[in-house]
N, C-alpha and C positions, 0 to 999 in steps of 0.2 A: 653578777656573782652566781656562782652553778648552786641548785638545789638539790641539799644533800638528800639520798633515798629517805629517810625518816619522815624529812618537810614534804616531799613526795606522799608520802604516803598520809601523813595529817591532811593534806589537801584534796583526795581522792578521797580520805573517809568526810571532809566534809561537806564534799560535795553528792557522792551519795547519800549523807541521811540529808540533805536538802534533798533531791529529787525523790527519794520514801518520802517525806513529811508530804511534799508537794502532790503527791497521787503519782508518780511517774516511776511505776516500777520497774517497767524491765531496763531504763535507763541508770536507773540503780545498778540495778543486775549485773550490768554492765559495766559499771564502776569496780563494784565488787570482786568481778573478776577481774579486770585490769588488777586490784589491791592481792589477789592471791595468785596470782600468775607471776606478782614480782615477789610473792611470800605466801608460799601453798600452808606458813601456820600463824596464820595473822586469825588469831580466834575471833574477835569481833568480824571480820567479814563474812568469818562462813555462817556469824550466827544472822547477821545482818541482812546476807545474802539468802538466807531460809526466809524470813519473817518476808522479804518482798514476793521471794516464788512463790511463797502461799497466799500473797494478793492477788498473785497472778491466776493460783487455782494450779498451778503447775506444782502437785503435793508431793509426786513422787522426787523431783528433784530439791526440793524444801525439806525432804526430810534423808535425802543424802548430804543435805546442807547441815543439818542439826547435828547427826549421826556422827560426820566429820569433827565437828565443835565438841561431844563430848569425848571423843577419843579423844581430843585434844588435852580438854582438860574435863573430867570427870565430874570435877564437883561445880558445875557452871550451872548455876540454875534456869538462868535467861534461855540455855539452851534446850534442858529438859521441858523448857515450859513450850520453846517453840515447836519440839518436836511432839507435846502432846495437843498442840491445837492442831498437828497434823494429821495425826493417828484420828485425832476427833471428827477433822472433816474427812475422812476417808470412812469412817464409821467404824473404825476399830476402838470402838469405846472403852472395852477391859485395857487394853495396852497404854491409852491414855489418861485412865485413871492411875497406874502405875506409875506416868510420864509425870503426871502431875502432882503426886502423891513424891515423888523423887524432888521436883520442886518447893514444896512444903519442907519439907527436910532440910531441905538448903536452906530455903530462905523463907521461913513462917509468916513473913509480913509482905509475902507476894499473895495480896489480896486477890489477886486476879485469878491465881491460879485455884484459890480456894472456891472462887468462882465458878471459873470451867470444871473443875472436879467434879462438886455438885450437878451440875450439868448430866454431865458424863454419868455421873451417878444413876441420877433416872432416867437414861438410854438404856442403863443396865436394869431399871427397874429394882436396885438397892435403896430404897427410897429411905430409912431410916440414916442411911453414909452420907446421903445427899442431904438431910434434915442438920446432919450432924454441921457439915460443909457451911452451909447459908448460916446458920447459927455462929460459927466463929467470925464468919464475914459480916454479920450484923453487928456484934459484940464490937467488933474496930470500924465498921462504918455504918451507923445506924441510919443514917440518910440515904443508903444505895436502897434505893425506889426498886431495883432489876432483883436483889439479893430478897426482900419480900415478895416480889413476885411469885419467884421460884418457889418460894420457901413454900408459899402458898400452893402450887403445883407439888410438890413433895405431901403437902397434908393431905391433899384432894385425893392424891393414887392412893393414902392409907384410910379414906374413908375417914377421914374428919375435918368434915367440911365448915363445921366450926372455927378450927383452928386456922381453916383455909381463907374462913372467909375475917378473920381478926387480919390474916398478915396482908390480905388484899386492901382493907381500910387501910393499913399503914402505908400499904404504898400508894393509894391515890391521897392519902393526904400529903404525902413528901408531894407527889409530881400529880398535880390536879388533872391533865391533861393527857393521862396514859389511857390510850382510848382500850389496849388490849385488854389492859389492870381492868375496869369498868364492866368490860367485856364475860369476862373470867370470875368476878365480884357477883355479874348477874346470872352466869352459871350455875357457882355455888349459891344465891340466893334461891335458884329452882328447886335445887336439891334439897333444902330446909324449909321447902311450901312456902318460902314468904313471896308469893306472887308479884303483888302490888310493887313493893322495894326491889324486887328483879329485872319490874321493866323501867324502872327509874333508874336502873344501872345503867340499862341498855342504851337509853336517852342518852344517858350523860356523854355515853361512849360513840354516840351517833353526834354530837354536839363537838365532838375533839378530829371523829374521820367523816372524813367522804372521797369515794365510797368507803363504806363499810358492813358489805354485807354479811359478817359475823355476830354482828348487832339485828340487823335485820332476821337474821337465822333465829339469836338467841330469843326476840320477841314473839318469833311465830313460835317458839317450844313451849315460851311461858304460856300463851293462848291453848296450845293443842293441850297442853297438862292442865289446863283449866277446861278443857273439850271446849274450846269458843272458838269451832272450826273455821267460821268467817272472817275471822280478825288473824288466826291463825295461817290462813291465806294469802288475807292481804298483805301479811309480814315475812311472809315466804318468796313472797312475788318479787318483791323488792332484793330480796338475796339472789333469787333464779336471775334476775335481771343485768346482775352484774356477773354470775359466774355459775350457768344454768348447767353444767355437767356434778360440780359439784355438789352445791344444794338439793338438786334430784335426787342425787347419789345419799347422802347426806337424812334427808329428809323421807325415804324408803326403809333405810334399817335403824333409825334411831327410836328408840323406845317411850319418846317423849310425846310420840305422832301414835302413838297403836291407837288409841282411843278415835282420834279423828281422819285416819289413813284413809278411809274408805267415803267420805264426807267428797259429793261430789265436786266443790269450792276445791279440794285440796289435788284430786286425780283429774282436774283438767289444769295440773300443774304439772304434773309426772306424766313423764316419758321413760323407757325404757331406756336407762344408760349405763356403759360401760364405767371400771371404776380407773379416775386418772392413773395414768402413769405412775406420774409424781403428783405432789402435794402443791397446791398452789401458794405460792408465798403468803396471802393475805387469809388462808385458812388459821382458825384458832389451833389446830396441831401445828401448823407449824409456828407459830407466836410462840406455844411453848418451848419447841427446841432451838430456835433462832436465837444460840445464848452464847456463843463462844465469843469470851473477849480476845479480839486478834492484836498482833503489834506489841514491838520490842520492848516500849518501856512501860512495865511493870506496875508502874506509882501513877499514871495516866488514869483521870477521873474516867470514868465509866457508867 
C-alpha cells in the first residue's frame, strides 16, 4: 500500500527527533530538510531544524532557522526561545533578552526560558532583571540547584554577598555534589572574613572535582588575605599546575595577593604572562556564564 505524503512526513519527523535525542545532529539536519523540501511550511521542522544547528554551533543557519518559524507563525514560543539561545550564544545578549522576554509572553511556564533570560540578564550586567528572573524560577521550581546558583551570582555583582551566600547554601544542599556551588560559597565566604568556613568550602568542592584548580585558587586567596604566604603558595601551586597561564594571570592582578605578591614563595611562582585569548572552560568566570539551557523541549528537567 503507497504512503500517503502526511504518513511520509510523521515518519521523517520521527525519525529525526530520534537522531536529536540520540546526539546525531547534522543527520537530523538532514532529515529536516528532506521534511521542508517536501513542505518549505512545515513549522515544527524549521523550529527543530534550528535547535540541532545550534548543536552544531552552526548559529548563523539556526537562527535563519528560527527566524523562518516565526514568520511562519508569530506567536510560537518554542521558536522565540530557540532563536534567543542563538542571539545568546553569539553574545548578542540585549536581542536575546527581548527573544526571551517574547517567549515569557507566550508561554510564562517556559521555565527555561525564565532561565536563560536571567542569564542573559547579567551579561548585560542588569543584575536587579536577572534577580527578578531566578526568583520567578525559584517560586515554580524550588529545587533548581542552577536557578540559586545564579541567583547567588546576581547578589554577588550587587555587593550582597550575604544574600549570595544564603542562595549558595540552598543550592549545595538541593545538589551536595556542585563542586562549582562550593567553589562560589567559598568565595563569598572570603568576602565576609570568615576564613576558616571558606576553606572548608573549598574542600568540599576539591572532594566533588579533580582537577579542580578553582578550588585550589580559591584556597591560596583565603591564605594571601590572611598574609599566610606559604600555605598561600602551596595552594597556588597546585592551581598553576593544572592551568599555569591562567592562575599566573589570575594571581598577578587579583587584589586578594597585594599583601603577599612580593613574598618570595609566591614570585617563584610567577612568570611573565600574556592574558588568554579565551577563557578556559573550567575557570570560575566561566562556571558563571556556562548557563544557557539548550534543546526543543521546554518542560525538560534541567
Amino acid at each position: 500500500m503507497a504512503v500517503s505524503s502526511s504518513q511520509k512526513s510523521q515518519i521523517w519527523h520521527g525519525q529525526a527527533s530520534a537522531l536529536y535525542h540520540a546526539g546525531r545532529f547534522q543527520a537530523a539536519v538532514q532529515k529536516y530538510d528532506c521534511l521542508l523540501a517536501a513542505n518549505s511550511t512545515d513549522l515544527d521542522a524549521w523550529i527543530y531544524r534550528g535547535y540541532a544547528l545550534c548543536e552544531l554551533q552552526h548559529y548563523e543557519a539556526a537562527l535563519k532557522s528560527f527566524q523562518q518559524a516565526i514568520q511562519l507563525v508569530p506567536q510560537h514560543a518554542l521558536a522565540w526561545h530557540g532563536q534567543g539561545i542563538v542571539q545568546a550564544k553569539q553574545g548578542n545578549y540585549a536581542d536575546a533578552v527581548e527573544s526571551f522576554e517574547q517567549t515569557i509572553a507566550l508561554d510564562p511556564e517556559d521555565f527555561k526560558a525564565w532561565y536563560n533570560c536571567g542569564n542573559a540578564l547579567i551579561r548585560l550586567h542588569r543584575y536587579q532583571e536577572a534577580l527578578a528572573s531566578f526568583n520567578v524560577l525559584i517560586q515554580n521550581q524550588p529545587d533548581n540547584y542552577r536557578a540559586w546558583y545564579n541567583r547567588a551570582i546576581a547578589f554577588a555583582a550587587m555587593h550582597r554577598y550575604h544574600d549570595a551566600l544564603s542562595s549558595l547554601d540552598t543550592a549545595v544542599s538541593i545538589k551536595p555534589n556542585c563542586y562549582y556551588a562550593w567553589t562560589y560559597r567559598g568565595i563569598m565566604l572570603n568576602k565576609l572574613y570568615r576564613y576558616r568556613d571558606a576553606l572548608d568550602s573549598f574542600d568540599r568542592s576539591l572532594r566533588y572535582r579533580s582537577p579542580n584548580p578553582n578550588a585550589w585558587y580559591g584556597k591560596a586567596s583565603t591564605y594571601a588575605l590572611q598574609e599566610n604566604a606559604t600555605q598561600a603558595a602551596l595552594m597556588l601551586r597546585n592551581a598553576i599546575a593544572i592551568s599555569p597561564h591562567l592562575y599566573r594571570v589570575m594571581a598577578q592582578t587579583d587584589s586578594s595577593f597585594s599583601v603577599v605578591i612580593k613574598h618570595p614563595d609566591i614570585q617563584t611562582l610567577l612568570r611573565p604572562a600574556r592574558q588568554p585569548k579565551e577563557m578556559p572552560e573550567d575557570s570560575v568566570e566561566w562556571q558563571k556564564y556556562s548557563s544557557l539551557d539548550n534543546g526543543p523541549n521546554s518542560a525538560a528537567h534541567f
